[in-house]
N, C-alpha and C positions, 0 to 999 in steps of 0.2 A: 828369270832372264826375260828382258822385251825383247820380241821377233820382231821390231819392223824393219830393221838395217838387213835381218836378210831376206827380207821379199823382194828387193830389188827394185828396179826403177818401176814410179808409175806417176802419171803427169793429171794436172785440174789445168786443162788446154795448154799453155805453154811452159808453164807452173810447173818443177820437177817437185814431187810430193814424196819421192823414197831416197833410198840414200845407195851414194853409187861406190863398187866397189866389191860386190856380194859377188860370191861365189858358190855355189849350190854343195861340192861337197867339201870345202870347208864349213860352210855354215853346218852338217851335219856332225863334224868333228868340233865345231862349237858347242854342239847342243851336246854331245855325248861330254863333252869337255866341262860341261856344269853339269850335268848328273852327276859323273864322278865326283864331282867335287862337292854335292851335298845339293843343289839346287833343286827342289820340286814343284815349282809352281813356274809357269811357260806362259805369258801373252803375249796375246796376236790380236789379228782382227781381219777379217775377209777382204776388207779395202787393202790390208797391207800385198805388196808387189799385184795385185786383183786375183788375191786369192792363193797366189804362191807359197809365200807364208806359212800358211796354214799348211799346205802340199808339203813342203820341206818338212815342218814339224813333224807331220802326220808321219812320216815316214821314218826319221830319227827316235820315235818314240813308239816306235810299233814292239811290243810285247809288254810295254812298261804299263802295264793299270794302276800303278799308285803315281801317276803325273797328274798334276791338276793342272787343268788346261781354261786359261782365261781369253776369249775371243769378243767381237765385237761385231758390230751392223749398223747400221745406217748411211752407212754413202754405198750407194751403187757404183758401179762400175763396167767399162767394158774389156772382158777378158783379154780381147784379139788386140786392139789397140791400148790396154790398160790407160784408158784413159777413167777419170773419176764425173759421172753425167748425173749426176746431184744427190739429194738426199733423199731418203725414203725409209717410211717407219708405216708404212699400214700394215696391218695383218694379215694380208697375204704373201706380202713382200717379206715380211718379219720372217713367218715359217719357212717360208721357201729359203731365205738365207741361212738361218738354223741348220735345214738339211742340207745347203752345200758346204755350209761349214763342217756339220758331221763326216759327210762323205768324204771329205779333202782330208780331215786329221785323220781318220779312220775311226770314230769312237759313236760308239754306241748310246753316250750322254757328255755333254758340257757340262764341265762343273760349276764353272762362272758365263752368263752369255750378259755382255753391258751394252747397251745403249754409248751409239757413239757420235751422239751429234751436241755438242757441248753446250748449246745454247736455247735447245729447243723448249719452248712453252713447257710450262707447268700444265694447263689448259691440254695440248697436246700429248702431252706424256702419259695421261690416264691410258687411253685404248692401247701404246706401249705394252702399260707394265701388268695390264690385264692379259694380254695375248702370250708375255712372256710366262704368269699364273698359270694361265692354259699349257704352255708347254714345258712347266716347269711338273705339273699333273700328269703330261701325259708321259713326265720321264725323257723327254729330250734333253733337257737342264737339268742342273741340280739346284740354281740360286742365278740370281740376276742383280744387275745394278746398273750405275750410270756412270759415264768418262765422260765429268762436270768440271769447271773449276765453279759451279754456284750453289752459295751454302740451302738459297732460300726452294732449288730445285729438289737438289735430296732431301730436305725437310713435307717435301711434300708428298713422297712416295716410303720414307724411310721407316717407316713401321708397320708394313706391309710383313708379310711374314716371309716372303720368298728374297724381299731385299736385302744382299748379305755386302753388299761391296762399292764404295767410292774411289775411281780413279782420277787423281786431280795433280794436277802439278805443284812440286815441291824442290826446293833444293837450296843448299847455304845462301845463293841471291836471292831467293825470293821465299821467306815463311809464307804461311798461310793459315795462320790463327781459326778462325772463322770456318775453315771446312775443317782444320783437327777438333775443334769445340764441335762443332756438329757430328761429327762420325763418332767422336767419344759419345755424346749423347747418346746416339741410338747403338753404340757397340759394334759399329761398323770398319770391316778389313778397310783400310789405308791402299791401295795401292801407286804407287808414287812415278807417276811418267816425271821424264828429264830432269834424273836424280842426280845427273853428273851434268843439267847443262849442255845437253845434245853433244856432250865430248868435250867442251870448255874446260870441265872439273877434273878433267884425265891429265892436262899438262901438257899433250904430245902436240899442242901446236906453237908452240912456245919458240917451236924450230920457224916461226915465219910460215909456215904451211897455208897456201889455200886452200879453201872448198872448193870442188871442181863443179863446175855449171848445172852440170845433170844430179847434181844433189842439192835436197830438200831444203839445206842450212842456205845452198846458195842465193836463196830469193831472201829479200827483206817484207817481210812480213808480220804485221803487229805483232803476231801469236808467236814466232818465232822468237824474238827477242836476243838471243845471246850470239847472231853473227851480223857484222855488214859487211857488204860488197867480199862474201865468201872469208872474213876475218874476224876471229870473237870479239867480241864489243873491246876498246881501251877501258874501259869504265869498269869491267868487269873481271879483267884481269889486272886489274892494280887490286880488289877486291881480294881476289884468290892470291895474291904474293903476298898482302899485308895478314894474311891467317894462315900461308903454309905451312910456319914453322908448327902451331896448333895443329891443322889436319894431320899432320905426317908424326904426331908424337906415336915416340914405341914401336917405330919402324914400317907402323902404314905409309904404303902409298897414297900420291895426293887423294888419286881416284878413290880407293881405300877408304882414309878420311874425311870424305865427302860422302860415301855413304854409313859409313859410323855416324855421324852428326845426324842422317836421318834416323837412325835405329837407336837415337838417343831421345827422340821427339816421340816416343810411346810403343807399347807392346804390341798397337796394330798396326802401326807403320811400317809398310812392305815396298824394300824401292824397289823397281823392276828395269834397272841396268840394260842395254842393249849390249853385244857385242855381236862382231864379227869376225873373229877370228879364236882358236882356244886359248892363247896366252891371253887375251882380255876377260875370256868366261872364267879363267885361276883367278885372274888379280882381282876380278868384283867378287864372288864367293869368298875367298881368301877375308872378305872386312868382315865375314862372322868370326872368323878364330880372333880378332881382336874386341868385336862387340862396340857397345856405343861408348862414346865418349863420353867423358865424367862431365857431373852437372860442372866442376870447377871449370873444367876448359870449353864448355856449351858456355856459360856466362864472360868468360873472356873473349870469345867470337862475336857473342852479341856488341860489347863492348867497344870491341873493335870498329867493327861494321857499322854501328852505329845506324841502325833500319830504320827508314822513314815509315810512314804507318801503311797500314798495308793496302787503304784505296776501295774503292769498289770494288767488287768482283769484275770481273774481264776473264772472257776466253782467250788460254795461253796453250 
């Protein structure tokens, strides 16, 4: 399950950066709502709501020590105003975020702690992934990695011994050959931000629905890519109607079959779905009891869609 839909609102100056709509204890009957339903792996990140996030988690998942809990660092923030006052990766800033993170879920070790600045130097990243070593020794961490979409970035840290995890963007619109070939190399967890398309790949806007102002999707932004002017791309939803019939075979829902397609892309491909509300935490779990989809109907998708090549890397 991704927690950042329910951290709640937090703004880069006028720039809303969370998603609006969160309600603190539904989001807990969220999170118990994917436990039961087989879910065990929860990321966040301390930027998400400035820190909230985390708090809500921490608090839904108190007694459970078999959650693996995946969090993040490097944009600072300010609590009181949740606003985002830039990026920062030194080592003292690194630990001190580690322990506010710990202190907010309540856990005595992170299982996964990633690097979240998607673009940062190779050059840069060494004193990183050394400071993450240090607190991966002293037992605050269990394992570390990077939320990249750049294959030439994780090749340069990815055999390190602590390095367990690439989080990168994936989804039916956009493959990414290039960081799956890479993390198969080194053997590295998949984890898959906007597996559904920030909500495009769910269907429910299909009703004409805006994005409302104070949420993330509302801005047009390179990285965002699948809204404008608070409405999912045309381009992107004629995409999704000409492979419905595909996603939804065997009774999946569209959302369903949009993350089948990814757990048909390898054994360590792990999407990490957001919701906000429990009936959304059933229906994303709910795509394990049907599994991935056959290479027959992954090859008629491609066929379909017809993918242009896949480009430079770029932060999405």
């Amino acid at each position: 399950m991704g927690c950042w839909a329910i951290g709640g609102h937090f703004w880069s100056g006028d720039i809303p950066v969370g998603y609006s709509g969160s309600d603190d204890d539904e989001s807990i009957r969220t999170i118990h709502a994917s436990w039961d339903a087989g879910v065990r792996v929860f990321d966040t990140s301390a930027v998400y709501g400035a820190g909230h996030s985390e708090t809500i988690l921490g608090r839904a998942l108190s007694g459970r020590a078999d959650a693996i809990i995946v969090s993040k660092f490097g944009h600072s923030i300010d609590p009181v105003t949740r606003q985002m006052t830039g990026p920062r990766f030194d080592p003292e800033y690194i630990r001190r975020s580690v322990h506010g993170s710990l202190e907010r879920l309540n856990r005595s070790c992170i299982d996964v702690m990633l690097l979240h600045l998607n673009e940062l130097s190779v050059i840069e990243g060494g004193p990183v992934f050394d400071t993450l070593e240090a607190l991966k020794a002293a037992g605050k961490i269990r394992s570390y990695g990077w939320s990249t979409d750049f294959p030439e970035r994780v090749r340069a840290f990815a055999s390190r011994a602590g390095f367990s995890t690439v989080q990168h963007s994936m989804n039916v619109f956009f493959d990414a050959p290039a960081m799956c070939n890479t993390a198969e190399s080194y053997n590295l967890v998949q984890l898959i931000r906007s597996p559904l398309g920030m909500g495009v790949l769910s269907g429910k806007f299909s009703d004409g629905r805006v994005i409302p102002s104070n949420d993330v999707r509302s801005a047009d932004r390179d990285w965002q890519g699948y809204f404008t002017d608070g409405r999912p791309r045309a381009d992107l939803v004629a995409q999704m109607d000409a492979i419905r019939d595909l996603l939804t075979l065997g009774g999946r829902t569209l959302a369903q079959g949009a993350l089948c397609w990814l757990l048909a892309r390898g054994p360590n491909v792990l999407p990490i779905p957001g919701a906000k509300n429990a009936r959304q935490a059933v229906e994303n779990a709910g795509a394990l009891e049907y599994g991935p989809l056959s290479p027959t109907v992954m090859a008629y998708i491609e066929q379909i869609l017809q993918r242009p090549p896949e480009g430079e890397p770029r932060a999405r």
